[in-house]
N, C-alpha and C positions, 0 to 999 in steps of 0.2 A: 305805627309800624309793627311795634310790638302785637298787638291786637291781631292785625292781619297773620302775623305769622302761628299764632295761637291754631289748634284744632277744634273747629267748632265742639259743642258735647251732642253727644248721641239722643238723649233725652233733655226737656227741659227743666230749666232750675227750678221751676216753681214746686215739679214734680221733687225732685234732689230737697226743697227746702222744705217740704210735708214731711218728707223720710227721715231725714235729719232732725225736726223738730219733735220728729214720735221717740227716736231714740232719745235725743234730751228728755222727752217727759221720762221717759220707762229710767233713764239714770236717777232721776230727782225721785219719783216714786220709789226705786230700792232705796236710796237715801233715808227718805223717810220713815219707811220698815224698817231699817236698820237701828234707826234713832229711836223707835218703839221699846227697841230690846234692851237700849243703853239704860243706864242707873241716870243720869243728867237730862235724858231725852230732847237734847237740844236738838231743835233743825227750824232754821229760818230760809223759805223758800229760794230769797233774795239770792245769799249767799252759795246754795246748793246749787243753784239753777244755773250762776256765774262761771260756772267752769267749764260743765259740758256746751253750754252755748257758745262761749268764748271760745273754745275747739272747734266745734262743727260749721259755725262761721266762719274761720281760718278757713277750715278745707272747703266751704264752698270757695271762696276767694282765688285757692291755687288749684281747684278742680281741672280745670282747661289747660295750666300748665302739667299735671299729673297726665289728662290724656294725651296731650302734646306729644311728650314724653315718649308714653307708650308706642305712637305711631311714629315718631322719628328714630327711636332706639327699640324696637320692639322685643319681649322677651317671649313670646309665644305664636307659636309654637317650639318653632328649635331655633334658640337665637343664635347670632354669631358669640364669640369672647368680646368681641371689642363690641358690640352693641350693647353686652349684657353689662361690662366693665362701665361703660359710656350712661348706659341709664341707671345704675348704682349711684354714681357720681351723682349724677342730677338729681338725686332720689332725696339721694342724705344733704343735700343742696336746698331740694323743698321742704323737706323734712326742718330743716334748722332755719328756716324762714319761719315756718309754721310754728315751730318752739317761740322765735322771737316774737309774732306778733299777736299769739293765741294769750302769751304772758301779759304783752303791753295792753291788750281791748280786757285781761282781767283786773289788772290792778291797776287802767284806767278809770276802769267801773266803781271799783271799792272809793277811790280819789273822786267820783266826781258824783259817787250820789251822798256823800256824808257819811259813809261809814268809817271811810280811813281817810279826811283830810288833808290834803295839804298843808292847810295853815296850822294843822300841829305838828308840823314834820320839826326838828329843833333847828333852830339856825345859828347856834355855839359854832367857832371852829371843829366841836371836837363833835360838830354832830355826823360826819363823814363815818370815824370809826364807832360811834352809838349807834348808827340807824342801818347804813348802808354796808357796810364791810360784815357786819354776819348775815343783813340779807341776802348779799351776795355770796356769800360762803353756801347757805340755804341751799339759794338756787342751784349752785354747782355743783353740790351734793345731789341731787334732784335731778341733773342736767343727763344724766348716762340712762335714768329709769324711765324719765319723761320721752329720751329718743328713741328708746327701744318701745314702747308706748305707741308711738307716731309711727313706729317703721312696720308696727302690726298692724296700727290702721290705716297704712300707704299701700299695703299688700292686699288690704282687702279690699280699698276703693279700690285699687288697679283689678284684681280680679273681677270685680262688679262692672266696671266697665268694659273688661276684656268677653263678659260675659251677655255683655248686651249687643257687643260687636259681632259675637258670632253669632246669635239668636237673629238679630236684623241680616248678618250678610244668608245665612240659612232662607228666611224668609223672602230675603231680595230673590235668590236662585231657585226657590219653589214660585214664584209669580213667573219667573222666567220660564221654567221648565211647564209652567200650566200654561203662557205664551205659545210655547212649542208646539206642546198636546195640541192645541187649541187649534194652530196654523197648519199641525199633521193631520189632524182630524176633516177640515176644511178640505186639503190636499184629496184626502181620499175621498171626500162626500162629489168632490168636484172630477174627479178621474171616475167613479162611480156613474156619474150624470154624462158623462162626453161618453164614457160607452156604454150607456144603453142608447142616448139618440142616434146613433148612422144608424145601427142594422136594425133597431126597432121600427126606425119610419120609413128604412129600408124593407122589411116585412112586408110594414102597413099600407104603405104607398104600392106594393105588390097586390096587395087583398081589394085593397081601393080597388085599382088597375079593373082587376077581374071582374071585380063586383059591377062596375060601370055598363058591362055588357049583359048582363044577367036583373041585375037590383039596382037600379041606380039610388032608391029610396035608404036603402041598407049602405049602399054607398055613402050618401052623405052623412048617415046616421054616424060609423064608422069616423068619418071627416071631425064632424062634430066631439065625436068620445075624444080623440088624438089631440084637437085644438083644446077641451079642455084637462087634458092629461100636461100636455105641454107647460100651459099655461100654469099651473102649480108646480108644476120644475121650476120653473122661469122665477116663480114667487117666492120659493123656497131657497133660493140658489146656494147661500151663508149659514142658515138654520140647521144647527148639529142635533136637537132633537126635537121631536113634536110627538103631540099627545097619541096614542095608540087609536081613537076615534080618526084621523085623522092621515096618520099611517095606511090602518085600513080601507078608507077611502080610496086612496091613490091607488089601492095595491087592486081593490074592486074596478074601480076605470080599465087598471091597463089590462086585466084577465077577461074584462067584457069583448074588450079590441081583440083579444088573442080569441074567443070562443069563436066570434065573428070569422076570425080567419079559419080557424079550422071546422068551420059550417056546424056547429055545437054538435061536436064531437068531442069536445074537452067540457069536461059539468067540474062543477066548484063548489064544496060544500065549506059552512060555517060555521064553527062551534065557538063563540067568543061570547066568553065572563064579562056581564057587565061590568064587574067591580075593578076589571083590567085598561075598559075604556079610555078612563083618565089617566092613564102610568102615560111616564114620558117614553118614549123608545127612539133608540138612532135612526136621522131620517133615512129613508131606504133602505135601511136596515134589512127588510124581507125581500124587496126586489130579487136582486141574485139567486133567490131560493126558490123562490115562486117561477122564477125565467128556467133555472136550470131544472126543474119539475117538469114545467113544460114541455124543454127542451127532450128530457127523458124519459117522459111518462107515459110515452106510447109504445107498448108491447109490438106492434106491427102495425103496418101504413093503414091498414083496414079497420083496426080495434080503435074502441072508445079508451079516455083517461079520464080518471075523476081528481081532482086535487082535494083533501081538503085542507084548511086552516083552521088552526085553534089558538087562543090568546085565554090564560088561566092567572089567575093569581093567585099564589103559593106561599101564602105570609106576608113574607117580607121581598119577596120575590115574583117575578113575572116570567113564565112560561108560554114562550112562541114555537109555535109548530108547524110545519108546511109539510104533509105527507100524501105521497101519490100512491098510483097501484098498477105503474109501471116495471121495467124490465128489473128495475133493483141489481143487487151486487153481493157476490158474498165476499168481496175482501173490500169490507167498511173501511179499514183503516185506510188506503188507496184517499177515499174521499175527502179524510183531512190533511192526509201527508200529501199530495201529491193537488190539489184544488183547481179549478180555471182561475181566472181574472178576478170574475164578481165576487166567489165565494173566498177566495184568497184577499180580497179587499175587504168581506165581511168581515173576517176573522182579525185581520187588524187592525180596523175601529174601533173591535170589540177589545182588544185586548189594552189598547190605548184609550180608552173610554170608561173600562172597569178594569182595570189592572186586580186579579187575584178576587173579581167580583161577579164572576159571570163562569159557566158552563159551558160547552156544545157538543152537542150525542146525536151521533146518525145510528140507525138500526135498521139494518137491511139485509133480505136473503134474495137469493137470484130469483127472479118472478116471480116475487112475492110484495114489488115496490118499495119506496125509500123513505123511510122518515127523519128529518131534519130538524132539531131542536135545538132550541138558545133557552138561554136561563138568565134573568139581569136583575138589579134591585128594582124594586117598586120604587118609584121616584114619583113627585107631581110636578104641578107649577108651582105650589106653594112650599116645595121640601126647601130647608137649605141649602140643599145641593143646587150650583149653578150651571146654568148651560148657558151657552153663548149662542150669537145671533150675528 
């Protein structure tokens, strides 16, 4: 009953009886220096070793009832009076348990390896007042230094433990809070993915349409790009990042289907650092950039757009870029304050993905086109940084 009602400990004993047994050695070790310096230079390990052991075995013993303690009368952060009054009591309660039985396992020790005997204890009547009535005077002398003693190392196991408690509940609430990320991130990969397919294959199925009376060859060609654009959505659906080779890809498919539709009159140029290849980047990450390029990077129904793209590696750092030579803007700021959908879902992936780790700069003059830049750490598949699937 007892047992169960006990608070299991934070950490294990085995761990608690390493720690314990380093501080025993490092006590016996001063002991020994100490006895260097002496004129007698007595020191028998036996004897030195007896005390602090006899201690720090006590307090593993009443460890569980120490945490107990803390968690049913707690003194921290702001405790009540009566919690604070309440685990005081208990305190100098363990504390004088620990007096009695740290004494009893010492000078049971002396009594049972032959140092101090029993069988020469005296057994006269008068061995009461010989033996025991000044031991016990000793000890009572002894009794006020030894509790203040216990009450500095009840203060310090409680903080040790107080300290592990909040170190674990900290850690408990950063796995949760990377749970979060993890589920918001997903959130937006997945609101990301539902709006580009209506009106993309709504476009595309438009471009089909047309083509079927003109090119049926270019039609199915078209068919084919969509089925396998699709199909790596569909693959990818849970995957928050993938390799920059791979990115690019998708981002190649879906701009082949758009040049299609606009009879190549949209040209796509490429300027990508191999050394950028393998960086991880968020998946879709450029979509929304590449679409709203598109979307805006024809000067007049009649003019060409050229997009290009660049992926640079900058250190430690990766550099994406998607600039056209479209109608552009001179009040840039509009563009981040004020976003559509995609690029307003970019922007908070990004910011939930690299909190205080990432950039984004558009640079733009009225008919002059827009340039749109991210900035993110270089990351691989082999960095310690993890990403989820």
């Amino acid at each position: 009953m007892l047992k169960s009602r006990l608070k299991s400990l934070p950490i294990s004993l085995k761990y608690i009886a390493v720690v314990l047994g380093l501080i025993c050695l490092l006590l016996v070790l001063k002991s020994y220096v100490t006895s260097l310096f002496q004129t007698t230079k007595y020191f028998v390990f036996s004897i030195n070793a007896a005390s602090p052991l006899s201690n720090y075995i006590t307090w593993m013993i009443l460890l569980r009832l120490v945490y107990s303690n803390l968690h049913r009368n707690p003194v921290f952060p702001r405790p009540q009076w009566k919690s604070l009054v309440k685990h005081l009591a208990i305190a100098a309660l363990i504390i004088a348990v620990h007096v009695l039985l740290s004494n009893l396992f010492f000078y049971s020790y002396f009594a049972t390896t032959g140092m101090c005997p029993l069988s020469k204890i005296p057994t006269t009547p008068n061995a009461w007042n010989v033996i025991m009535v000044p031991f016990l005077k000793m000890v009572a002398g002894e009794l006020p230094t030894e509790m203040i003693a216990r009450f500095i190392e009840y203060a310090l196991i409680a903080g040790a433990l107080i300290s592990i408690d909040i170190n674990q509940e900290n850690h408990r609430k950063s796995l949760e809070l990377a749970n979060v990320q993890k589920e918001l991130n997903l959130t937006y990969l997945r609101a990301l993915r539902m709006q580009l397919r209506p009106h993309f294959l709504f476009n595309t199925l438009n471009s089909v349409s047309s083509l079927m009376h003109d090119n049926v060859e270019e039609a199915q060609n078209v068919l084919a790009r969509l089925g396998g654009l699709l199909r790596k959505t569909l693959q990818n659906t849970d995957e928050l990042k993938l390799v920059l080779r791979d990115e690019l890809n998708y981002i190649r498919d879906y701009l082949e289907i758009e040049q299609i539709r606009f009879n190549d009159r949209l040209m796509i140029e490429y300027d990508i650092d191999k050394a950028a290849l393998s960086g991880l980047v968020p998946s879709l990450i450029m979509q929304p950039i590449v679409e709203n390029a598109v979307k805006h990077g024809f000067k007049g129904a009649l003019e060409d757009c050229t997009i290009r793209i660049e992926a640079k590696r900058e250190g430690s750092n990766i550099r994406l870029s998607v600039i056209d030579n479209g109608r552009g803007t001179n009040n840039v700021s509009k563009v981040l304050k004020s976003p559509g959908v995609g690029i307003q879902n970019t922007l908070n992936r990004l910011e939930t993905l690299y909190p205080e780790r990432h950039s984004v700069a558009v640079h733009s003059n009225a008919n002059e086109g827009l340039a749109f830049h991210i900035t993110i750490p270089f990351e691989t598949l082999n960095s310690d940084i993890t990403y989820a699937h």
